[in-house]
C-alpha positions as CSV (number, residue, x, y, z in Angstrom):
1,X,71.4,83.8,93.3
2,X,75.1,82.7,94.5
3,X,75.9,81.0,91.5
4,X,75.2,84.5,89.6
5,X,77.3,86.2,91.9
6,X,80.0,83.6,91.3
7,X,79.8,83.9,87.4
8,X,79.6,87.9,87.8
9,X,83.1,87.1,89.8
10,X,84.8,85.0,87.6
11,X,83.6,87.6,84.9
12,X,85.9,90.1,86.9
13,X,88.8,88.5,86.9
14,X,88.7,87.2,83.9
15,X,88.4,91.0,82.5
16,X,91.0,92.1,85.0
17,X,93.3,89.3,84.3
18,X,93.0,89.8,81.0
19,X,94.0,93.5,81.0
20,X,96.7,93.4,83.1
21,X,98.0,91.0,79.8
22,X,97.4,93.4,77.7
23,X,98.5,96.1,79.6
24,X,102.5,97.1,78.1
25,X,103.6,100.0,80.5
26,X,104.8,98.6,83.6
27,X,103.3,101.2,85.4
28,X,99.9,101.0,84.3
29,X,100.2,97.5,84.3
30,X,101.3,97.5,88.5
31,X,98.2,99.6,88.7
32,X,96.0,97.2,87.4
33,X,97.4,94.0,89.0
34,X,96.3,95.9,92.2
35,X,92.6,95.9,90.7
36,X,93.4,92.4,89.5
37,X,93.6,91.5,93.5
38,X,91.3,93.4,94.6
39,X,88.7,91.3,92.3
40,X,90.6,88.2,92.9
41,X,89.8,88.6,96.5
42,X,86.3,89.5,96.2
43,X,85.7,86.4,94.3
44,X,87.8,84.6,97.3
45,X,85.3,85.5,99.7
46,X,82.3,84.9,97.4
47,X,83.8,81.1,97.5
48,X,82.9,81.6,101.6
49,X,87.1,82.0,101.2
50,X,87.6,85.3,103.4
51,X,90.9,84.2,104.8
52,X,92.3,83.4,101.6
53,X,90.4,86.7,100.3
54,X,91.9,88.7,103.1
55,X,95.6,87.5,102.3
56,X,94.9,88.3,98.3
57,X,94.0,92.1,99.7
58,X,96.9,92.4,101.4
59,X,99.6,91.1,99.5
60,X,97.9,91.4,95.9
61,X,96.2,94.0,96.0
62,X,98.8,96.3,98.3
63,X,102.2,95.1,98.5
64,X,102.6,93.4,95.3
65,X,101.7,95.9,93.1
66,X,103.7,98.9,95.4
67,X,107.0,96.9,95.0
68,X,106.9,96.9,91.2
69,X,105.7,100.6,91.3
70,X,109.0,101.4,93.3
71,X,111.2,99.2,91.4
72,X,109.8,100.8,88.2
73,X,110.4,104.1,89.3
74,X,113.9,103.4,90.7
75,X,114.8,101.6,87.4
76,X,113.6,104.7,84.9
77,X,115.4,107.2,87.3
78,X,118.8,104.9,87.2
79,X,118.1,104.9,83.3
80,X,117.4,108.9,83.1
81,X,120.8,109.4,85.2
82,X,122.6,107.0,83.2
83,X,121.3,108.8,79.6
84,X,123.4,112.3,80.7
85,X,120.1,113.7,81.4
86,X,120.0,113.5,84.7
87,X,121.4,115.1,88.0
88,X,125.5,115.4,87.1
89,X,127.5,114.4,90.0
């Protein structure tokens, strides 16, 4: 029964991994790095991991993927106000 759950886990993250590769818009591909830890973490604490599974949620799933959403944003709003589109100042 555990090594099914195991397979079933590495399964996940395997998919997940695999579209976060394939993934091209930074956004999107923030987004699914999140998913990508939150399955990375589940499989942590299938492995009898849940310290290592709790870190993963934290900083994988959470903080990871908000720091590239905010630097993504801040990086197509410096581009918009640099094309003459933006704000004039």
């Amino acid at each position: 029964m555990t090594d099914a759950v195991i397979v079933v886990a590495l399964l996940l993250v395997a998919v997940a991994a695999t579209a976060a590769v394939v993934t091209r818009d930074p956004a999107r591909q923030s987004l699914v790095l999140s998913v990508l830890g939150v399955v990375l973490a589940v499989l942590f604490t299938v492995l009898q991991a849940p310290d290592v599974g709790l870190s993963q949620l934290a900083v994988g799933a959470a903080v990871t993927p908000l720091l590239l959403l905010l630097t993504v944003r801040k990086v197509r709003r410096r581009a918009w106000d640099t094309d003459g589109e933006g704000s004039t100042r």
